[in-house]
C-alpha positions as CSV (number, residue, x, y, z in Angstrom):
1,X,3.5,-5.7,22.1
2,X,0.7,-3.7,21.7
3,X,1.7,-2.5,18.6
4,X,2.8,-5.6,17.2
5,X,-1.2,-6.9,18.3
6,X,-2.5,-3.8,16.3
7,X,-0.1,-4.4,13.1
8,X,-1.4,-8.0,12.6
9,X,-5.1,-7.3,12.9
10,X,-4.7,-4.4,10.2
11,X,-3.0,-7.0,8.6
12,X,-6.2,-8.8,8.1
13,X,-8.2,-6.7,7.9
14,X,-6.4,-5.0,4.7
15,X,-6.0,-8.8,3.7
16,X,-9.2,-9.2,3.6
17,X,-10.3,-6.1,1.8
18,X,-7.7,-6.4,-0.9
19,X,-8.9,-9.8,-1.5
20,X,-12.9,-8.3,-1.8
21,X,-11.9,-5.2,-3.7
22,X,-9.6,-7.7,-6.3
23,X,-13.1,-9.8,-6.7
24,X,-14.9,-7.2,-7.0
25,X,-12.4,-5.0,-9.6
26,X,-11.1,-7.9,-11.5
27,X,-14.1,-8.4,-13.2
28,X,-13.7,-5.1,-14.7
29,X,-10.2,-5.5,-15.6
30,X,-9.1,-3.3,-13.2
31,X,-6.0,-3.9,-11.0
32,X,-6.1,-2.4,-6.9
33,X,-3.1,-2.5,-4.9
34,X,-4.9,-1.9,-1.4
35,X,-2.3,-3.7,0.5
36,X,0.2,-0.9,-1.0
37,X,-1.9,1.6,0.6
38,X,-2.1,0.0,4.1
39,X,1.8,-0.4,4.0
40,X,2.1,3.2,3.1
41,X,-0.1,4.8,5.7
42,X,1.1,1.9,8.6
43,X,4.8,3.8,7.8
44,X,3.4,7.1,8.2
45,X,2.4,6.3,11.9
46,X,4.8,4.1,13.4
47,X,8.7,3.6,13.5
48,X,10.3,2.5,10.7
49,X,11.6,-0.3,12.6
50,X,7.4,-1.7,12.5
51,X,6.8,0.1,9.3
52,X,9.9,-1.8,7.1
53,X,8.8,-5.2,8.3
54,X,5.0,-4.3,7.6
55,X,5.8,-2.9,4.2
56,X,8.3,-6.1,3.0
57,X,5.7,-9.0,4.5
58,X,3.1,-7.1,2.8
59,X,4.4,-6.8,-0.3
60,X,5.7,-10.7,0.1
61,X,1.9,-11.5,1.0
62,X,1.4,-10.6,-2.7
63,X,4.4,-12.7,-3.8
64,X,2.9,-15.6,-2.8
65,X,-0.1,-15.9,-4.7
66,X,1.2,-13.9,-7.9
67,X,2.4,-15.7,-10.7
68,X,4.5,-13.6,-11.9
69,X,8.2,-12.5,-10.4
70,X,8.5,-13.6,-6.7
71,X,9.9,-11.1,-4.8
72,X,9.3,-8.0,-6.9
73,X,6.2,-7.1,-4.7
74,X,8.7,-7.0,-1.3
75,X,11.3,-5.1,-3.1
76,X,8.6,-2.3,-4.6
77,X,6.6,-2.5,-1.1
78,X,10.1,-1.5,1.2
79,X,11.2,1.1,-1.7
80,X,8.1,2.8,-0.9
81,X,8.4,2.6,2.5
82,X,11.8,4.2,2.3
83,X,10.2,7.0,0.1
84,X,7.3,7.3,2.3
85,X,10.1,7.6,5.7
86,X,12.4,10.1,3.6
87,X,9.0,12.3,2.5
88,X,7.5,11.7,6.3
89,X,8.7,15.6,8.0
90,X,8.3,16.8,4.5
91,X,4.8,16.4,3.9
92,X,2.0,17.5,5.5
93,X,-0.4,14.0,5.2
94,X,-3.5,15.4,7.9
95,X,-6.3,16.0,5.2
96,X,-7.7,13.9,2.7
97,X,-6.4,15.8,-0.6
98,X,-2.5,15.9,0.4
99,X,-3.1,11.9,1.3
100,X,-5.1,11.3,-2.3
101,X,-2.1,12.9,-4.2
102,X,0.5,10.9,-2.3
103,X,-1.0,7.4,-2.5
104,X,-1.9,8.1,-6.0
105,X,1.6,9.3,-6.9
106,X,3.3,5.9,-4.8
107,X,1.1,3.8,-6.3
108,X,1.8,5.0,-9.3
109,X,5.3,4.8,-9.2
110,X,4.9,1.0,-7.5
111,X,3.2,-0.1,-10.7
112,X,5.8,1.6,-13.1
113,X,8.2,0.2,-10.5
114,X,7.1,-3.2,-11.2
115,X,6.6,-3.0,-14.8
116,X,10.0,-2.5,-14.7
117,X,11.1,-5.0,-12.5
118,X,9.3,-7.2,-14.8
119,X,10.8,-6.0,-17.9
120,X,14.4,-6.2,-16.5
121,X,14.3,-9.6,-15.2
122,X,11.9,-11.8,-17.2
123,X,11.9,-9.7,-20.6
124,X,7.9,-10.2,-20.1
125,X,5.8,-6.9,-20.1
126,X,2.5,-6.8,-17.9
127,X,1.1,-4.1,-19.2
128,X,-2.4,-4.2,-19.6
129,X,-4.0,-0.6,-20.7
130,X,-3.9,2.5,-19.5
131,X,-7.8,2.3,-18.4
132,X,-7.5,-1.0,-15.9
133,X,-4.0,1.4,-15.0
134,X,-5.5,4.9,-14.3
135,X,-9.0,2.7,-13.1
136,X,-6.8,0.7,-10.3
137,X,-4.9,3.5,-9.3
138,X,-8.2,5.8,-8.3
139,X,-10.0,3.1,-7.0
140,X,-7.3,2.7,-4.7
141,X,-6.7,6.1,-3.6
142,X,-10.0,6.7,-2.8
143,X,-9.8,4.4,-0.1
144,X,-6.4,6.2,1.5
145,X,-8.3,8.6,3.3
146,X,-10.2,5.9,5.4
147,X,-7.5,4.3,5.8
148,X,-5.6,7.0,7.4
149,X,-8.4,8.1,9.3
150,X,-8.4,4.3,11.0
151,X,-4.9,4.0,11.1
152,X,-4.4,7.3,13.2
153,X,-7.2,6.4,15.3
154,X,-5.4,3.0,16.1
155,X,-1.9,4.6,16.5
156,X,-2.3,7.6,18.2
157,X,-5.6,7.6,20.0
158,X,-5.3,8.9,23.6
159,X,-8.0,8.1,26.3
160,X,-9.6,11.3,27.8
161,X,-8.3,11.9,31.3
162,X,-11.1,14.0,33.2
C-alpha cells in the first residue's frame, strides 16, 4: 500500500511538471516527454508488476489529451518499460551520465517509436524538425538525473537505526 501511496503522488507530481515544462517549451516549439522519464526511472526502482501499470496509465495520461492516435502513447510507454526491465541488471544507472545517455537514447527511440506508429496507422507524419526533436529530447534528459535522485530517495530510503 505504501507503495501504491508513493506511485500516485509521483504521479502528480510529474503531472504537474510535464504540464509546466510543455507551457513553458511549447512556446519554443519544442516537444518534452517528462512523463516518459518518470515512467522510466519509476521501472528502474520497483517491480515490474508497479512499474508496467505506471508506465501504460502514464503513457494513457497522454492519450487523453492528445489529438493524435489514442493509444500509441500506452503502447510506446509499456515497450519502454519492457526495454528498461530487460536493460535493468545490465546497466549500471547510479550516476548522472549513464542515466543522461539512457533517457536520452529511450526517449529517443519513444519519439521514432511514435512517428512510426503514426505513420503505420494514420498515414499522417508528425514530424516537426529536427531542432524542436534534438531540443525536446535534451531538455528532457536533463531532468533524469533529479528525477532519479528523488525517485531512489522515495523507493529505497532506510531510516537510520542508532
Amino acid at each position: 500500500m505504501n507503495t501504491l501511496l508513493k506511485l500516485i503522488g509521483f504521479f502528480i507530481a510529474a503531472t504537474l511538471i510535464h504540464w509546466g515544462l510543455i507551457s513553458v517549451s511549447g512556446s519554443w516549439g519544442l516537444s518534452v516527454n517528462f512523463m516518459l522519464v518518470f515512467a522510466a526511472v519509476i521501472c528502474v526502482f520497483v517491480k515490474p508488476e508497479y512499474g508496467y501499470p505506471t508506465a501504460f496509465l502514464c503513457g494513457l495520461f497522454l492519450d487523453f489529451f492528445g489529438v493524435r492516435l489514442f493509444g500509441h502513447q500506452a503502447l510506446i510507454f509499456t515497450l519502454c518499460a519492457s526495454i528498461v526491465y530487460c536493460l535493468e541488471n545490465r546497466l549500471d544507472l547510479d550516476s548522472p551520465v549513464p542515466q543522461l545517455i539512457f533517457i536520452f537514447l529511450l526517449e529517443a527511440a519513444a519519439a521514432v517509436g511514435n512517428l512510426i506508429l503514426l505513420k503505420l496507422f494514420t498515414g499522417l507524419s508528425a514530424w516537426n524538425g529536427l531542432l524542436p526533436f534534438v531540443g525536446g529530447l535534451i531538455l528532457s534528459t536533463l531532468a533524469a538525473p533529479f528525477v532519479f535522485w528523488a525517485v531512489r530517495r522515495a523507493f529505497t530510503y532506510k531510516a537510520k537505526t542508532y
